[in-house]
N, C-alpha and C positions, 0 to 999 in steps of 0.2 A: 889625334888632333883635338884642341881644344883644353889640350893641358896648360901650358903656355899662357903666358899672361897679353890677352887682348891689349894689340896696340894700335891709334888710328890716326893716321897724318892727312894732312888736304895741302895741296899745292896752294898758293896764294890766290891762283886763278880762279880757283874754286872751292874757295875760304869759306864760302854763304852755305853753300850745301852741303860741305866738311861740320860746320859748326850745330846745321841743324839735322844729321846724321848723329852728333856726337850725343847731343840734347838727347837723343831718343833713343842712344844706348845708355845712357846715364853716365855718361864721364868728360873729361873735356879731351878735347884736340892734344893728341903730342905737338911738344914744341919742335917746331924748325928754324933755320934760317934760311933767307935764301938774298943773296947779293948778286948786282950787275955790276959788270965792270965798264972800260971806258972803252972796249972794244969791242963790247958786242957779245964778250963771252959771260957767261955767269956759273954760281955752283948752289944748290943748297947741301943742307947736310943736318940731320938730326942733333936738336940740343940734348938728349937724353938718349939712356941706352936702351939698345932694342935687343941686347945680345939673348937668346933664347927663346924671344917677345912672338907671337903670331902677329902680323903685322899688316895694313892696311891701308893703300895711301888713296886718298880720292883725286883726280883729277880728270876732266871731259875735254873732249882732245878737239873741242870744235874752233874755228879760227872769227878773230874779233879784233876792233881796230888795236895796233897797236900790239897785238901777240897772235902772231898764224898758229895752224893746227900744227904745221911742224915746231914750230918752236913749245910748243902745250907739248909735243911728244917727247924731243930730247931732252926737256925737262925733269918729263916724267922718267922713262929710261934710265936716267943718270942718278935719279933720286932712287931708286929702285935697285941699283946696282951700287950706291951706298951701302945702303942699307944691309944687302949680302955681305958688302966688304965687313960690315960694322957687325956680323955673325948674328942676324936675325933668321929665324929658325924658321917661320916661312914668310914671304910677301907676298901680296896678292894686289893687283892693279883693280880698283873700281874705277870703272870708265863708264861714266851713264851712255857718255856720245862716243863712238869709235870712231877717229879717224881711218880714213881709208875703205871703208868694210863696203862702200859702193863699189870699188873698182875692185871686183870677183871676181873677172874672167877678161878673158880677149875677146873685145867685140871687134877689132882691127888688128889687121895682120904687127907682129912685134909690139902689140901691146903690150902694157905691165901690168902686173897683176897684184896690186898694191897692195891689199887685204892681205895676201901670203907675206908680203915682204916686209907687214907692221909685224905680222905675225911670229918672225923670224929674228926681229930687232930683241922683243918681247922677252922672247925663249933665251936667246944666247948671252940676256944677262943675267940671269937665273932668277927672273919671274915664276912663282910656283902655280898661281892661279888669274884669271881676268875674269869679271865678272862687270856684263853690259845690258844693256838697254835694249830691246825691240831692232835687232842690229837688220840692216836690210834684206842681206839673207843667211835665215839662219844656218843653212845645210853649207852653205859657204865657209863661215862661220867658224862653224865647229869641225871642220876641214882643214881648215889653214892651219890650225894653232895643234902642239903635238904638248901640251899643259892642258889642266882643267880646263874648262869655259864653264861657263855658268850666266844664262839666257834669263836676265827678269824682263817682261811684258808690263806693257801701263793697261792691256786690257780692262782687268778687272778695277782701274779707277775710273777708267771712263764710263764702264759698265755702271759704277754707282754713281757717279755724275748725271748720267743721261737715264737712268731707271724711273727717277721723281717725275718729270718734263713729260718721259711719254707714255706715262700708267694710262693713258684714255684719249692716246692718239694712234690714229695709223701711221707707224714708219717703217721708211726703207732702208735701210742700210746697203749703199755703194762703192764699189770699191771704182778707181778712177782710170783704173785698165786692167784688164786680165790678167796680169801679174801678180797684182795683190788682191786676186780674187778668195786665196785662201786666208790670209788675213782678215779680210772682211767678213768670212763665211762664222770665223770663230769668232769675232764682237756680236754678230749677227745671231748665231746659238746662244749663245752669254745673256745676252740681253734678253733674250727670248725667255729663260727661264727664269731672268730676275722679276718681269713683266707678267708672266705668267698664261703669254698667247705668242703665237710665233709672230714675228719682224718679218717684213719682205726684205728680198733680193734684188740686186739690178746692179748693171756694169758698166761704162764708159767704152765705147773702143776708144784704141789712142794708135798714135801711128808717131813716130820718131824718125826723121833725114835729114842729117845734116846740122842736130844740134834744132832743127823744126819740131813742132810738137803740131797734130792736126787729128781731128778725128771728133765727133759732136754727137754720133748714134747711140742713145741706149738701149740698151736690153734688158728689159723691165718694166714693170709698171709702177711711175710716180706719178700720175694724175692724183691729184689730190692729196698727196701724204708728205708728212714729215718726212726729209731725206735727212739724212747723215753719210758725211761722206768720210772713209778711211783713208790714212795711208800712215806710214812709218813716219813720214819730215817733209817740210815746205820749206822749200830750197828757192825759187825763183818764182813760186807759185802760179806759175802758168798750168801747171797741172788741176791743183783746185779750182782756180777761175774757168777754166776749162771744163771741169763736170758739173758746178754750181750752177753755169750757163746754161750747161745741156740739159740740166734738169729743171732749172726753171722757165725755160723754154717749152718744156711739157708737160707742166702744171703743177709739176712741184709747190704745195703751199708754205713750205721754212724749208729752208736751205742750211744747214750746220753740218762742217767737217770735224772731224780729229786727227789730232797727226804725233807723234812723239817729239818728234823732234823738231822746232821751232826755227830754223836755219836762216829764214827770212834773208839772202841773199840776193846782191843785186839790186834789181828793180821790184821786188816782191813787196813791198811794204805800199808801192803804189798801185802796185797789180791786183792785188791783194785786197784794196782798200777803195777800191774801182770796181771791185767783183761783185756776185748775185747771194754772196754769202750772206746769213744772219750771225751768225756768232763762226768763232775756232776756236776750239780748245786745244792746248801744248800742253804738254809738261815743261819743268824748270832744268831739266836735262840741259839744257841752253838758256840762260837768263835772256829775258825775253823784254826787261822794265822800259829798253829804250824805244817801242813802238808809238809813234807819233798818231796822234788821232786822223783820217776816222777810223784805222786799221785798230790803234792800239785799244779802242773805245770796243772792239767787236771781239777779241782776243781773251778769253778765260787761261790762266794757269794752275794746273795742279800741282802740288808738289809731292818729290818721288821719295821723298829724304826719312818718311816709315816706311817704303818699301825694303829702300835700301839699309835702314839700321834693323833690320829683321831679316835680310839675308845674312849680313855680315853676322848677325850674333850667332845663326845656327849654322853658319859656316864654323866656326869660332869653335861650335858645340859639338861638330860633326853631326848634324840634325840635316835631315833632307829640304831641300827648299820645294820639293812638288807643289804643296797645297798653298805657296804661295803665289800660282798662278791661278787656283781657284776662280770662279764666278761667287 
């Protein structure tokens, strides 16, 4: 690998992060096209050849007015399965957001198990590799798909985000329920050594029926300390509002989450913007510009687009990504 001459495409949907991906490999976008027609159906198709090319298309498969996550997927799928036709030597799907990758298992009897089933669209067009974002779980994950996977974390940006802010404060780092207590535990380590004194600890119980979310107890001590709270993506954001509260209820002095995925669903933008929160931090894994104040006014982003033009090149190079998840 890495003979081949590096090639990198971005679906329209995700032009902004395609282009500044490209920037930071030092080349521009392959050209495509992509046409709708009057039915509903559409195609793109590469203006230039890919024949022999290692090849690369970016697209994040989250849903926005105006194009759902299904329609970002058979997009992507059919562009991908181009490309094979068109004898490109390998393709690889960058997906910062994964569609599907929440729904892992049967929580109800005849569930579907959607992650497996993106998993399986993927494969059977002759996808070589997928390479994602802080996916919700990783052992899932990397289970479904019988291809490469390849796992990049925003850990280490928020790690140097939040390094400066609390060099000469107490914080805690929380995670928002027992689920993402291991997520939390390794921002929590991370930070710890960038700081150069250990982070506290402390958890949310949370309780789920019926599509209810309830539960306010921590486990922890935030009296007095800068909290930050974890999680993978703010979807409806009642989860965050939800630990923000409970920790500012018992004395939490700043209240500030992180999340990767920026989903803002729903009623989340009022939830959210109503909440005990001081600041959030996202990544651009989901463009995030349309937040109306006073939510959009409290909302930092990162962007992930030198994470991801430095996977791609040592993918490219056959170089390991390990020490790209580094502290």
């Amino acid at each position: 690998m890495g003979r081949e001459e590096l090639c990198l495409f971005s679906l329209n949907a995700s032009r902004g992060l395609g282009e500044r991906i490209a920037a930071r490999l030092g080349q521009p976008l392959a050209e495509h096209e992509e046409r709708e027609f009057e039915d509903g159906e559409h195609k793109a198709r590469p203006l230039e050849s890919v024949r022999g090319r290692d090849v690369y298309v970016v697209q994040s498969l989250h849903g926005e007015p105006g194009s759902s996550a299904n329609d970002k997927l058979i997009r992507l799928l059919f562009f991908i399965a181009t490309l094979k036709d068109a004898s490109a030597a390998r393709v690889t799907a960058v997906v910062p957001y994964l569609a599907y990758a929440r729904k892992d298992r049967r929580s109800k009897p005849r569930d579907p198990v959607g992650s497996r089933y993106v998993a399986q669209l993927f494969e059977s067009l002759g996808t070589d590799r997928i390479v994602s974002l802080d996916v919700h779980n990783l052992a899932a994950y990397q289970n479904a798909f019988r291809i490469p996977v390849e796992h990049l974390e925003a850990r280490p940006l928020f790690v140097a985000h939040f390094a400066p802010a609390f060099a000469n404060d107490d914080v805690v780092v929380v995670s928002p329920d027992v689920g993402g207590a291991k997520r939390a535990e390794a921002l929590r380590a991370s930070l710890s050594r960038r700081i150069g004194r250990p982070a506290g600890m402390a958890f949310i119980e949370k309780y789920r029926s019926g599509g209810i979310v309830s539960g306010e107890a921590v486990v922890g001590d935030v009296d007095g300390k800068h909290v930050l709270i974890v999680d993978d993506l703010v979807s409806s954001g009642t989860t965050l509002a939800r630990a923000a509260a409970a920790c500012r209820s018992r004395g939490a002095t700043r209240v500030l989450a992180v999340a990767t995925h920026g989903v803002f669903g729903g009623d989340a933008v009022r939830t959210l913007g109503d909440s005990a929160l001081d600041a959030l931090v996202v990544t651009d894994s989901i463009p995030t510009s349309h937040l109306p104040p006073p939510l959009g006014e409290r909302v930092e982003i990162l962007d992930i687009a030198p994470l991801f033009a430095e996977a791609i090149r040592r993918l490219h190079e056959a170089r390991s990504l390990g020490d790209l998840l580094g502290d």
